[in-house]
N, C-alpha and C positions, 0 to 999 in steps of 0.2 A: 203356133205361139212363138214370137223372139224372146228367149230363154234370155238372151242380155238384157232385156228388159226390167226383167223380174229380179227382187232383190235374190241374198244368196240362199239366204234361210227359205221362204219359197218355194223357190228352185228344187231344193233339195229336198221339201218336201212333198213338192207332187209330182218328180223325177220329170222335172224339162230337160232334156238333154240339150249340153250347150257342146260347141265346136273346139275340143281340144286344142291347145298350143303347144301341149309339148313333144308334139308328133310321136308318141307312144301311148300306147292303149294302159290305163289304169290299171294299176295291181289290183286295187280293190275295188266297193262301189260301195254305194250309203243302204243298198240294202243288206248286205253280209254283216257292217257296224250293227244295223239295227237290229238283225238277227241276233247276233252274237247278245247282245244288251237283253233283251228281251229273257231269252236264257238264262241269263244271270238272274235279272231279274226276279223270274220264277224258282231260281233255284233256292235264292240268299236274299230277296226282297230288295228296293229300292238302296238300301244301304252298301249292297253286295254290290250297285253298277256307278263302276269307277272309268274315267277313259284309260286308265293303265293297264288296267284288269283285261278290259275289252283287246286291247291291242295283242296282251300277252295269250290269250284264247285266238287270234287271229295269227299269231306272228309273225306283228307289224309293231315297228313304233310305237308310242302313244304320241306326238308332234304328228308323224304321219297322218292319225286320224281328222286329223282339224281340216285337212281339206274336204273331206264329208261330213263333218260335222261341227260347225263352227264354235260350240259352248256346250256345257251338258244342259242348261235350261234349253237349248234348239234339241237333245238328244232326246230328252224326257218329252217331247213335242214328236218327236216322231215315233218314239217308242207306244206310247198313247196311240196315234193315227194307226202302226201298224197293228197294236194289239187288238183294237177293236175292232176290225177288218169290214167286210161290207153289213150291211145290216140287213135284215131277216126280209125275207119276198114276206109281205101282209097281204093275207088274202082274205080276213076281216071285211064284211059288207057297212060294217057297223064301227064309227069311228072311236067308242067307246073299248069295243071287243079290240078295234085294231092297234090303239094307243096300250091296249094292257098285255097285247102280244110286244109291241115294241119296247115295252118298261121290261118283260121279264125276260124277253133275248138278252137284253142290257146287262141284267144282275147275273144270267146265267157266267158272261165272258166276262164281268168280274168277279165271277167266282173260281174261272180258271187262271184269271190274274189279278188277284187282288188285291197288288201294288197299284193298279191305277189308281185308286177310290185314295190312294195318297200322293197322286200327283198334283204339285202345285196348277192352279187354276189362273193362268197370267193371262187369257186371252178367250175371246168368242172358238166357236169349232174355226179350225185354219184345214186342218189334210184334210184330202180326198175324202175317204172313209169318213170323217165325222162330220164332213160336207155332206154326204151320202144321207148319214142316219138321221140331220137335218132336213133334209128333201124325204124321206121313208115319214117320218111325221109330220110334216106340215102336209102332205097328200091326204094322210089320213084326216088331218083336220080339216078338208077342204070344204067337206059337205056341213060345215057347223058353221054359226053367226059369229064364230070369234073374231076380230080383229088382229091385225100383223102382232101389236104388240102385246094382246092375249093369248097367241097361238104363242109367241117365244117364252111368256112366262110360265105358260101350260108345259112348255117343254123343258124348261129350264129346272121346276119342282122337278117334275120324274126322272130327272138326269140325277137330280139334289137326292132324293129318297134312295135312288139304287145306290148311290155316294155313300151314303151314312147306313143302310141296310148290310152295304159291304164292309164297312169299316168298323161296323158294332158287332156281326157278326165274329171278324175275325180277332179285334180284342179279345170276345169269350174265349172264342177256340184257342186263343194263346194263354188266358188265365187256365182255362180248365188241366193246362201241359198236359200229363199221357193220361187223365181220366177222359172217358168219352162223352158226346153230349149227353146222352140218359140218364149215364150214372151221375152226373155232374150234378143235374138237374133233380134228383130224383134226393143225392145229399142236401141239396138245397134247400129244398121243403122240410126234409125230416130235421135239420138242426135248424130251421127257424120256427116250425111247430114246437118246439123245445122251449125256446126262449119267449114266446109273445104270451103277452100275459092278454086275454080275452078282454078283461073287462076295459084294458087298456088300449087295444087295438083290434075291436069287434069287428072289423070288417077284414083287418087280414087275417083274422085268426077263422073267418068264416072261409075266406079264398082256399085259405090252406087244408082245412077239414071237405071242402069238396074237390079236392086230389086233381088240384092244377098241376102238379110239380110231378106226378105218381108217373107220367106217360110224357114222351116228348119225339120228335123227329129220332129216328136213326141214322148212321151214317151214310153217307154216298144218297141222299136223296136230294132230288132237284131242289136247288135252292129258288127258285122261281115259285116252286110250287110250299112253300114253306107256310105255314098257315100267318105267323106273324107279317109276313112280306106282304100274303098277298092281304091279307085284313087293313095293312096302313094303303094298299094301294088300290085298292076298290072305296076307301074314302076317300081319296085323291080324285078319284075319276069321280064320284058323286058330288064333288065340290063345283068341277066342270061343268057336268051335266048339266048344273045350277046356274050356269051361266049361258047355256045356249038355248 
């Protein structure tokens, strides 16, 4: 590939190696930037990754960094490509089983980074990697009747659901601050059994007397396997199925 071909942004982010001018080898490279951001990231969330920050964790410049990264909207574009990395070997016979392995690898690595599901959405997949997770589902869809552009809308939902599964999730988990999900859940029910008046609201007040709120996920359990996750996304796939 002629690497001067391709614009910069790119370039840079499916590392074409172009032919140096300044007859000396680079301090840095665009993957150390990205590392670095990433880190941040996860430490202090999307608000915590500045190019100052970055630079002062590297120490380098922050001007310096513009030659590997031309803008933070191109940073937040590679940060995304690297975080989500290659996508899951499906070895699903079944396009249904295969699409529901590929939705819950998705939720799992946004739930080790869960600033993505708030990255700005400017563009179709561009890196490698989300090239990749594109080609890992449209495989799986191969053996169905869908059409090009019901295979992208089919993929485009379960990208959308893992998006907003991750983002509602981690809302709670920031409302709840140091209570944990159980007990969180568990005050939930007891102070709105308090308040609802039956004859008022006969069907939560039934919800609540058969002890939805009594029992809930504990911590460190796969979020893939979460019962609300996977109940919206086996209606997703029964929506599909409807259509091939």
């Amino acid at each position: 590939m002629d690497g001067e071909a391709v614009p910069a942004r790119l370039r840079r982010l499916w590392r074409v190696p172009v032919t140096s001018r300044l007859g000396r080898p680079a301090e840095l490279d665009v993957d150390q930037v990205v590392h670095a951001a990433v880190d941040l990231a996860d430490q202090h969330g999307l608000l915590g990754v500045t190019l100052p920050k970055i630079a002062k964790e590297l120490g380098f410049t922050t001007m310096s960094l513009y030659r590997y990264v031309g803008s933070k909207d191109e940073l937040f574009v590679l940060m995304q490509d690297f975080a989500i990395g290659a996508p899951p070997e499906i070895a699903a016979d079944d396009w249904c089983d295969g699409l529901r392995e590929w939705a819950k690898a998705e939720r799992r690595i946004t739930h080790r980074h869960p600033w993505m599901a708030q990255l700005p959405v400017s563009e179709p997949p561009t890196g490698p990697n989300q090239v990749a997770w594109l080609e890992a589902a449209l495989r799986v869809l191969r053996p169905t009747k869908l059409d090009w552009p019901q295979k992208i809308g089919v993929i485009t939902l379960l990208s959308g659901y893992v998006r907003h599964s991750t983002v509602l999730s981690e809302e709670l988990e920031t409302g709840r601050g140091d209570i944990d999900e159980p007990e969180a859940t568990g005050r939930y029910g007891a102070s709105l059994a308090k308040l609802i008046d039956p004859d008022t609201f006969p069907e939560v007040a039934e919800m609540l007397a058969a002890g939805l709120f009594e029992a809930s996920p504990g911590p460190g359990e796969d979020p893939a396997e979460d019962p609300d996750f996977t109940f919206g996304l086996d209606r997703i796939l029964d929506g599909v199925a409807a259509l091939t």
